[in-house]
mmCIF file of the N, C-alpha and C atoms, coordinates in Angstrom:
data_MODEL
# 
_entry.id   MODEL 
# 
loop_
_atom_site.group_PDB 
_atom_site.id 
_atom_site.type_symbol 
_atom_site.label_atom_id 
_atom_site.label_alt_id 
_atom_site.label_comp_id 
_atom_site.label_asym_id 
_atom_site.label_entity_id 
_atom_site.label_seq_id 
_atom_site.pdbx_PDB_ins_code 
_atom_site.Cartn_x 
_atom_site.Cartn_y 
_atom_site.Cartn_z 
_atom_site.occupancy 
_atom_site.B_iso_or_equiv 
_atom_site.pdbx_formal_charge 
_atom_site.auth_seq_id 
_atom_site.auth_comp_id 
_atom_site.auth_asym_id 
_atom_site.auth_atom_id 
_atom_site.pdbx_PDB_model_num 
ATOM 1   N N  . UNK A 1 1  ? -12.287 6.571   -4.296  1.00 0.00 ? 1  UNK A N  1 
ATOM 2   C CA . UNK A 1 1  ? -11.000 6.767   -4.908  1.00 0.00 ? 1  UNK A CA 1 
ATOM 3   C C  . UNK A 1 1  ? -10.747 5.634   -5.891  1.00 0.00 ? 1  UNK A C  1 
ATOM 4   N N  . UNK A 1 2  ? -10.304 6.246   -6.932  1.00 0.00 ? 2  UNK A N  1 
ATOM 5   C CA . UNK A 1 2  ? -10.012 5.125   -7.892  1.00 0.00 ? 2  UNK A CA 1 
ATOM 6   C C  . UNK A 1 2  ? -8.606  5.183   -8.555  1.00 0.00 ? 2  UNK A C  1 
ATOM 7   N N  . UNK A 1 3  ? -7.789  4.295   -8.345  1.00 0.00 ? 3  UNK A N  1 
ATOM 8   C CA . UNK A 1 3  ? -6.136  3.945   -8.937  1.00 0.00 ? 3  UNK A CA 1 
ATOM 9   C C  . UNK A 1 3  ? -6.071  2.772   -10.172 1.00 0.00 ? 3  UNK A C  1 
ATOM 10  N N  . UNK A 1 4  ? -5.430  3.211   -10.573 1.00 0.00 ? 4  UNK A N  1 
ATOM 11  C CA . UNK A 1 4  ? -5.416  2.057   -11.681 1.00 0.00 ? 4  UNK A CA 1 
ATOM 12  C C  . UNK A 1 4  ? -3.454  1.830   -12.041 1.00 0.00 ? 4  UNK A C  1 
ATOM 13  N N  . UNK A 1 5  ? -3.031  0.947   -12.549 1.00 0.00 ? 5  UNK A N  1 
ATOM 14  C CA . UNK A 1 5  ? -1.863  0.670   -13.483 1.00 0.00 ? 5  UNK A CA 1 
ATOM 15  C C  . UNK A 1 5  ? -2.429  -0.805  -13.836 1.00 0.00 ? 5  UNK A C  1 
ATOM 16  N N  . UNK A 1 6  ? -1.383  -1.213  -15.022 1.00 0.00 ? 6  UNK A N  1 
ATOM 17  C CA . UNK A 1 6  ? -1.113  -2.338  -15.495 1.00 0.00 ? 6  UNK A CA 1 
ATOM 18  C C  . UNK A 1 6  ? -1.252  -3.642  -14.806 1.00 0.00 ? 6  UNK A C  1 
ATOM 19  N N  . UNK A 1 7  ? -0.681  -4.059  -14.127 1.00 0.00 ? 7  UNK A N  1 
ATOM 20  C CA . UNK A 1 7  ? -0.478  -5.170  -13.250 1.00 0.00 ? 7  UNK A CA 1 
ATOM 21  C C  . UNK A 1 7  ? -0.563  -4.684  -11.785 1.00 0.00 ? 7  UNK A C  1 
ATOM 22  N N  . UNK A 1 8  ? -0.719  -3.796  -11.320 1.00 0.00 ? 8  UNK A N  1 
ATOM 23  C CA . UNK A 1 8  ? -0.865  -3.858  -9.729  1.00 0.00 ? 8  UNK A CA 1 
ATOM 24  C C  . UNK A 1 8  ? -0.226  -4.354  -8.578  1.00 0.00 ? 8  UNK A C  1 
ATOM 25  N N  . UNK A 1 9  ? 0.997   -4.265  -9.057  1.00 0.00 ? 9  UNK A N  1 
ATOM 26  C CA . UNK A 1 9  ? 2.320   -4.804  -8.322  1.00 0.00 ? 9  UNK A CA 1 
ATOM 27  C C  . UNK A 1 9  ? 3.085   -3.678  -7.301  1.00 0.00 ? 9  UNK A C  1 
ATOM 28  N N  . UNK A 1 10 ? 3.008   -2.879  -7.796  1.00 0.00 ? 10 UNK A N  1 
ATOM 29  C CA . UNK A 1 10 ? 3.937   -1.534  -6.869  1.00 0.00 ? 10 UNK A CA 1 
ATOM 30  C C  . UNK A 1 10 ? 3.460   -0.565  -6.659  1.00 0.00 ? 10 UNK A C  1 
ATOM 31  N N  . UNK A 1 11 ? 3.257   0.345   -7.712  1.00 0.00 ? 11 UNK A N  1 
ATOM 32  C CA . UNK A 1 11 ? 2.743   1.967   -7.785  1.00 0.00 ? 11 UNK A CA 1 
ATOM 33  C C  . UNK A 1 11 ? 1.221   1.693   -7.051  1.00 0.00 ? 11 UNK A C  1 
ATOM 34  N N  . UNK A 1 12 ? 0.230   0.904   -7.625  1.00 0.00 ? 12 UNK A N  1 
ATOM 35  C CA . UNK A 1 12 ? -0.751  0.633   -7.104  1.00 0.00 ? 12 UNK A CA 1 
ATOM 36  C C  . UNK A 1 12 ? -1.495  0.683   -5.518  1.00 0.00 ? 12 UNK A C  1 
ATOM 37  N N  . UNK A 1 13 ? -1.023  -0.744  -5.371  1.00 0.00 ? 13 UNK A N  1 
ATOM 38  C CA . UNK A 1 13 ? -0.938  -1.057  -3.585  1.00 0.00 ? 13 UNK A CA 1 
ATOM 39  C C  . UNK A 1 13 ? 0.151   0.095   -2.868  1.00 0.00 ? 13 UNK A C  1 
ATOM 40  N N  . UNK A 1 14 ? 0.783   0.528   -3.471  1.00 0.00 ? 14 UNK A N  1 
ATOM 41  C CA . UNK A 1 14 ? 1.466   1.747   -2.736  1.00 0.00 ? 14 UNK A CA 1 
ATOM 42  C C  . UNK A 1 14 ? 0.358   2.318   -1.924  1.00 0.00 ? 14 UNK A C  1 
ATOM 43  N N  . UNK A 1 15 ? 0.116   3.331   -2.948  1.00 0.00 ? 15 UNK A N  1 
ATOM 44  C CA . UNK A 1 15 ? -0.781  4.470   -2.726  1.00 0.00 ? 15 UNK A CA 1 
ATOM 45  C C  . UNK A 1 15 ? -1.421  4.171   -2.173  1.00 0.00 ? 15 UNK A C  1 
ATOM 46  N N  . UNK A 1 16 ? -2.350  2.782   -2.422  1.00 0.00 ? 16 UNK A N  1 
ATOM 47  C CA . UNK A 1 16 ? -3.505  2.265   -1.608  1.00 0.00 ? 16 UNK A CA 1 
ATOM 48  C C  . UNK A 1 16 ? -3.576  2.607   -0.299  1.00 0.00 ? 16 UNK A C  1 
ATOM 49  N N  . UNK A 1 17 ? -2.098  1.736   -0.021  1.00 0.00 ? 17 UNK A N  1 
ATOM 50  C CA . UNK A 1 17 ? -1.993  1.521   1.661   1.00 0.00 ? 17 UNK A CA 1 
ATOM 51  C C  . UNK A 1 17 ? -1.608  2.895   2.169   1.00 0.00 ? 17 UNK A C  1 
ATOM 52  N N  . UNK A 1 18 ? -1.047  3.595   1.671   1.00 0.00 ? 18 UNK A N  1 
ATOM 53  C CA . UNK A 1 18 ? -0.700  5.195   2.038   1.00 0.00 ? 18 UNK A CA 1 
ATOM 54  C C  . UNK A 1 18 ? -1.830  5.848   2.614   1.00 0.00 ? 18 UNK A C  1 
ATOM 55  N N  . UNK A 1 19 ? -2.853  5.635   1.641   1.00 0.00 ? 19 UNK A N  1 
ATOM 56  C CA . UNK A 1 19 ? -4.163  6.388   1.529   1.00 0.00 ? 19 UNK A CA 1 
ATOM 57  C C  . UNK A 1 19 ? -4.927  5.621   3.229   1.00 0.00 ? 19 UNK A C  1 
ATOM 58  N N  . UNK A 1 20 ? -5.067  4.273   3.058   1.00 0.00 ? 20 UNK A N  1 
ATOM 59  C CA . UNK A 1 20 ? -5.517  3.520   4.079   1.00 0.00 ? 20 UNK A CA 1 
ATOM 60  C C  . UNK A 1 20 ? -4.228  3.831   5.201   1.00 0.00 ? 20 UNK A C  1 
ATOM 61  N N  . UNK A 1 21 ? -3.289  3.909   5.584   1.00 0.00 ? 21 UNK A N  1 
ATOM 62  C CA . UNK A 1 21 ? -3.067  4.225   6.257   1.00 0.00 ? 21 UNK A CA 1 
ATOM 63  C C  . UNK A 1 21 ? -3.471  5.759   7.003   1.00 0.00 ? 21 UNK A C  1 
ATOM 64  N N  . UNK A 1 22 ? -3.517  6.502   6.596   1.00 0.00 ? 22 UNK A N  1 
ATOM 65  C CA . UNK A 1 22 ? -3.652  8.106   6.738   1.00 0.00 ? 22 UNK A CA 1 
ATOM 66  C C  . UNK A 1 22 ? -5.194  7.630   7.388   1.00 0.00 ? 22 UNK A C  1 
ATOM 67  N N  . UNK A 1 23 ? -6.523  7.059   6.747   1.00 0.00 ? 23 UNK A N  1 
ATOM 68  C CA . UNK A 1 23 ? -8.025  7.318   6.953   1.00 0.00 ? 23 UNK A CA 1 
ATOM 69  C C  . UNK A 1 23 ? -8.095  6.246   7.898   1.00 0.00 ? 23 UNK A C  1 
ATOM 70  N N  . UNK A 1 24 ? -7.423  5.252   8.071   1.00 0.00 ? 24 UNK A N  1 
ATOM 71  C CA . UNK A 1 24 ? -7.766  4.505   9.176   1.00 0.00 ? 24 UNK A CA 1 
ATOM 72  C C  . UNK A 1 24 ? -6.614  4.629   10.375  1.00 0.00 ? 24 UNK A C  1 
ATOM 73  N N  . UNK A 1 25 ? -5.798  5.585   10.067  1.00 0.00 ? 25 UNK A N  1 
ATOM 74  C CA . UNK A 1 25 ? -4.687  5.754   11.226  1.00 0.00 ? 25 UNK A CA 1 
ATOM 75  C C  . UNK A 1 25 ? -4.123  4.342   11.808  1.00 0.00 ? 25 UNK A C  1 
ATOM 76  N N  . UNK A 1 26 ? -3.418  3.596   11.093  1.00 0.00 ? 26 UNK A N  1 
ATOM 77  C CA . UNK A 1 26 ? -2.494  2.157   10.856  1.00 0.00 ? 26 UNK A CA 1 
ATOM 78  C C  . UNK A 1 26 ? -1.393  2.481   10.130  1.00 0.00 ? 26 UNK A C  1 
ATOM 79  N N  . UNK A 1 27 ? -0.514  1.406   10.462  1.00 0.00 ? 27 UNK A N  1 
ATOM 80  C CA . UNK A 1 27 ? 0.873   1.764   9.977   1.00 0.00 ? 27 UNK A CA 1 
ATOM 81  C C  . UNK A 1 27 ? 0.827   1.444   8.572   1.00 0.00 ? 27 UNK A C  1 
ATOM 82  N N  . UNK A 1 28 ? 1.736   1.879   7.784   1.00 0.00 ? 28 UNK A N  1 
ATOM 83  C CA . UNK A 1 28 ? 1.672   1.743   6.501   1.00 0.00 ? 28 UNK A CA 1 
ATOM 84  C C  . UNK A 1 28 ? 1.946   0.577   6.192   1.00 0.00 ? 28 UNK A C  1 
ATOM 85  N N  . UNK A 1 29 ? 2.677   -0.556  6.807   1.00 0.00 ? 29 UNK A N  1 
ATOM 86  C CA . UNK A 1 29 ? 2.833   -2.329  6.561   1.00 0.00 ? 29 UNK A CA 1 
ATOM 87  C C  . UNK A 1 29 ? 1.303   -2.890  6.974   1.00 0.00 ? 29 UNK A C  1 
ATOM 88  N N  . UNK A 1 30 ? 0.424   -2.194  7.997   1.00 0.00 ? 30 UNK A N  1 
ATOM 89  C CA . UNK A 1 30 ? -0.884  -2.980  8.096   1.00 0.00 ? 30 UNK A CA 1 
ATOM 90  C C  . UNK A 1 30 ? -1.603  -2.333  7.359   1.00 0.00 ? 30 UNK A C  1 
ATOM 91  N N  . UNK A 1 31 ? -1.388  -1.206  6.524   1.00 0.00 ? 31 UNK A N  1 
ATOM 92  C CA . UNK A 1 31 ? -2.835  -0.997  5.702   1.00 0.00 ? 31 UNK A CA 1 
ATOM 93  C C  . UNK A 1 31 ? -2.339  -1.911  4.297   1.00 0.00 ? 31 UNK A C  1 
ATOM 94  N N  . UNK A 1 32 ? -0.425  -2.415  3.654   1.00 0.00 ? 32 UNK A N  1 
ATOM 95  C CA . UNK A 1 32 ? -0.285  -2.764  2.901   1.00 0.00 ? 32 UNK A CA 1 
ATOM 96  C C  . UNK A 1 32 ? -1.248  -4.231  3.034   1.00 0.00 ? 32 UNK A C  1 
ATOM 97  N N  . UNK A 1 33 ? -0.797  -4.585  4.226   1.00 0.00 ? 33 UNK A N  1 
ATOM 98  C CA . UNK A 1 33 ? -1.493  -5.935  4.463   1.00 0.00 ? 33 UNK A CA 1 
ATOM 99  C C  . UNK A 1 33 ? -3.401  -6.512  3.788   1.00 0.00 ? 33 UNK A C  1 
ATOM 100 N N  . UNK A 1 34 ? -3.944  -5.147  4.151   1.00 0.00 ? 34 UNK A N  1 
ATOM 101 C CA . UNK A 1 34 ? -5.091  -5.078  3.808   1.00 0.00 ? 34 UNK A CA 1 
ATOM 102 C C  . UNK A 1 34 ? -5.606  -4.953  2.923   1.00 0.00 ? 34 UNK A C  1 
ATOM 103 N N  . UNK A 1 35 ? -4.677  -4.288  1.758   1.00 0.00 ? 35 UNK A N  1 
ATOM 104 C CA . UNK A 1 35 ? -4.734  -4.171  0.187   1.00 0.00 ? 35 UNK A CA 1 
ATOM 105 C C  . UNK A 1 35 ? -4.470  -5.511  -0.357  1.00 0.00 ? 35 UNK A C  1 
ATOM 106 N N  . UNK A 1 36 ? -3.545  -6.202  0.481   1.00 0.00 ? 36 UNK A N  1 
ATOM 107 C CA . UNK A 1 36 ? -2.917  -7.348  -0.537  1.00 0.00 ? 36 UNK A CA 1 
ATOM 108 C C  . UNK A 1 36 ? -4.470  -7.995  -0.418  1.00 0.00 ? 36 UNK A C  1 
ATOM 109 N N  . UNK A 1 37 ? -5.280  -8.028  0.544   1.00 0.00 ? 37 UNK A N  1 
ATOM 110 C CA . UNK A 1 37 ? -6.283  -9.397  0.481   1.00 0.00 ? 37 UNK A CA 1 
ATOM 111 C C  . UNK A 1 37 ? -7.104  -8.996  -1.120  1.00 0.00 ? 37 UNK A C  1 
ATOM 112 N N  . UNK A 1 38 ? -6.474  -7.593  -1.703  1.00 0.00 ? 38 UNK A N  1 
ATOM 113 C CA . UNK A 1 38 ? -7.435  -7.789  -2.929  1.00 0.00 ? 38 UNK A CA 1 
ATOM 114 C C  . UNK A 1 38 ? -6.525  -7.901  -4.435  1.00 0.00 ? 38 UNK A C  1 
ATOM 115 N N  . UNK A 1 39 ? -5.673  -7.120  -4.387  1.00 0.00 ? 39 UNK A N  1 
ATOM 116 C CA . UNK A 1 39 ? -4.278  -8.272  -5.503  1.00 0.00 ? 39 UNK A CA 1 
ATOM 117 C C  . UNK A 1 39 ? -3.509  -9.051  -4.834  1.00 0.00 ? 39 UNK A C  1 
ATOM 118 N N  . UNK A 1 40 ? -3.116  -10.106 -4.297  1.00 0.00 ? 40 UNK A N  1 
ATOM 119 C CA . UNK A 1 40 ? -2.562  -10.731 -3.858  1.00 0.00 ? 40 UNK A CA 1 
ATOM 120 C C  . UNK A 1 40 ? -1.254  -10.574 -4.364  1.00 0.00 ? 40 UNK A C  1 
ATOM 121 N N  . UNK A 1 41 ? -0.629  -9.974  -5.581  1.00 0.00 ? 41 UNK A N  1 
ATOM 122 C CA . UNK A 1 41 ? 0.569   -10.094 -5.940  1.00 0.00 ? 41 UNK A CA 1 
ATOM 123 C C  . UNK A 1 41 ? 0.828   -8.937  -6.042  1.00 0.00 ? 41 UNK A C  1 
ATOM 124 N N  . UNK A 1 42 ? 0.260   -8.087  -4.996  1.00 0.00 ? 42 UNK A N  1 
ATOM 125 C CA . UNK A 1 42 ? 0.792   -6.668  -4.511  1.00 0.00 ? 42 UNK A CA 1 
ATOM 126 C C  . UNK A 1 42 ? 2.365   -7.146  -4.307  1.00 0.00 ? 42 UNK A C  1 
ATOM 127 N N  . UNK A 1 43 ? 3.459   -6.327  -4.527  1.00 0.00 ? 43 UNK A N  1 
ATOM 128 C CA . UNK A 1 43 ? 4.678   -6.502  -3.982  1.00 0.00 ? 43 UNK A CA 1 
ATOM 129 C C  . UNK A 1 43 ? 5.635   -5.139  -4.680  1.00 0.00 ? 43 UNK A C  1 
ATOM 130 N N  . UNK A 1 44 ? 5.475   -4.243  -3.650  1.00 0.00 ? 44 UNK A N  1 
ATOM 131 C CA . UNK A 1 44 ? 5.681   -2.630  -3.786  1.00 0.00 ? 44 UNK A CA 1 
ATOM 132 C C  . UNK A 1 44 ? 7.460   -2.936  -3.800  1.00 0.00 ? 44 UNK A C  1 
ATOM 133 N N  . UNK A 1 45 ? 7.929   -1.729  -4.728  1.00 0.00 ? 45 UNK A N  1 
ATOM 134 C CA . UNK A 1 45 ? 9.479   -1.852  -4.841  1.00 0.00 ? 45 UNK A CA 1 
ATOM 135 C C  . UNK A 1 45 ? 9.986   -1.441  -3.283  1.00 0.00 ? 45 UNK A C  1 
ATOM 136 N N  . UNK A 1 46 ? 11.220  -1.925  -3.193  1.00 0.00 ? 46 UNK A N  1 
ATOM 137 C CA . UNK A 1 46 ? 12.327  -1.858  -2.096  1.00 0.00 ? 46 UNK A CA 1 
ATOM 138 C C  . UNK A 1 46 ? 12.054  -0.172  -1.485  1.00 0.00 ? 46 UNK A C  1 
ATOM 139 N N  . UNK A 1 47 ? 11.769  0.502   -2.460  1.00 0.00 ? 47 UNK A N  1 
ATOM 140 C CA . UNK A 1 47 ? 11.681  2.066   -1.686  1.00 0.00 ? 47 UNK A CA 1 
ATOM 141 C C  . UNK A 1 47 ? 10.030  2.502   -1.377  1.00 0.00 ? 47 UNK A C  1 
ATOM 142 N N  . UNK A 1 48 ? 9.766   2.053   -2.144  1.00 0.00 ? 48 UNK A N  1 
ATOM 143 C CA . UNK A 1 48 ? 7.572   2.289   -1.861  1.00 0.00 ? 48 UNK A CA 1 
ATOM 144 C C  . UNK A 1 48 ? 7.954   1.268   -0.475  1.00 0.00 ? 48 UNK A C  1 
ATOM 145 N N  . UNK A 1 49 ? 8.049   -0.112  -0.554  1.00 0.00 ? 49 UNK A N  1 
ATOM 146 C CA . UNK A 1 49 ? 8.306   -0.360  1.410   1.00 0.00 ? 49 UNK A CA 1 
ATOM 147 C C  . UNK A 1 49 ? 8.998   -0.076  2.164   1.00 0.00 ? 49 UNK A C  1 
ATOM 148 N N  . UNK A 1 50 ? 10.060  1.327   1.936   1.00 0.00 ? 50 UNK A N  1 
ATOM 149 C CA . UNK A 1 50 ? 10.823  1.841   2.848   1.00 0.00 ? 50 UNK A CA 1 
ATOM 150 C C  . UNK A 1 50 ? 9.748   3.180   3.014   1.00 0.00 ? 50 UNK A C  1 
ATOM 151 N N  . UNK A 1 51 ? 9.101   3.372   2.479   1.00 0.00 ? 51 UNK A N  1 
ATOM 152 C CA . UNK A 1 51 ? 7.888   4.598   2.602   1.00 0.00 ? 51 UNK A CA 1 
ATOM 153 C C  . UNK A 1 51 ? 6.989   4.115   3.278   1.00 0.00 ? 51 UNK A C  1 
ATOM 154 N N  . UNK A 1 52 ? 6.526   2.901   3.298   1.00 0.00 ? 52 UNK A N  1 
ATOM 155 C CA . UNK A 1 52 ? 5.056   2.482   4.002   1.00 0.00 ? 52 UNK A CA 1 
ATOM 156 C C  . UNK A 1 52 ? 5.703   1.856   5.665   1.00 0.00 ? 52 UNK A C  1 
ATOM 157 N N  . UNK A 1 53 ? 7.106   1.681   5.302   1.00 0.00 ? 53 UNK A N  1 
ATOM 158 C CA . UNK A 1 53 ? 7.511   1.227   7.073   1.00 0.00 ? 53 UNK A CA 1 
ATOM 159 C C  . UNK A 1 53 ? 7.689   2.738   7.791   1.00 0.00 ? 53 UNK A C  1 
ATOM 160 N N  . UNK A 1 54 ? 7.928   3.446   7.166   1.00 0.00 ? 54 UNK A N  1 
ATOM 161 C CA . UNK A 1 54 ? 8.269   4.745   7.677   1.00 0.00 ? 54 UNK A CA 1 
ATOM 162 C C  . UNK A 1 54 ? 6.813   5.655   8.505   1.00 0.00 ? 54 UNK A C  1 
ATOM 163 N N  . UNK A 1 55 ? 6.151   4.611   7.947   1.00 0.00 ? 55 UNK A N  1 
ATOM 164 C CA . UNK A 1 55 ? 4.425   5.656   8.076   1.00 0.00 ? 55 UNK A CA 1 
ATOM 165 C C  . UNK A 1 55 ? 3.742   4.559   9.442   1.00 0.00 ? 55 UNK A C  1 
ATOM 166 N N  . UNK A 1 56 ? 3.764   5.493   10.507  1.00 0.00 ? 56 UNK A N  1 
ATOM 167 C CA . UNK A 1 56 ? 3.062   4.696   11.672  1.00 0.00 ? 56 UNK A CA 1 
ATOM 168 C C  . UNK A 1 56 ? 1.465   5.457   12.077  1.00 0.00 ? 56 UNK A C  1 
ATOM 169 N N  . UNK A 1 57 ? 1.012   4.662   12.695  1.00 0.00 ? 57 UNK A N  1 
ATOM 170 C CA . UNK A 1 57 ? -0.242  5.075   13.090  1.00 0.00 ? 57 UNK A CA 1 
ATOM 171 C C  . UNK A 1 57 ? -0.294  6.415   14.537  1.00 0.00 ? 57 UNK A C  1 
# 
């Protein structure tokens, strides 16, 4: 799978962790966790982390 935007701040690591959440069955804050180790300045808007807390394993 391949995602792309600009800077990799929101839309990006969103999806990421969405996606990693769903294939590794983890909550959507620990698959965000796992994305950040590769942009570190992942930092998804106020509602993309009301979507990824909402998503449990």
């Amino acid at each position: 799978m391949l995602l792309h935007c600009v800077r990799m701040e929101s839309r990006t690591p969103t999806v990421a962790a969405l996606y990693g959440a769903k294939v590794r069955a983890v909550s959507g804050v620990e698959a965000l966790d796992k994305v950040r180790a590769v942009p570190p300045v992942a930092r998804p808007n106020r509602a993309f982390m009301d979507v990824l807390r909402g998503v449990t394993a």
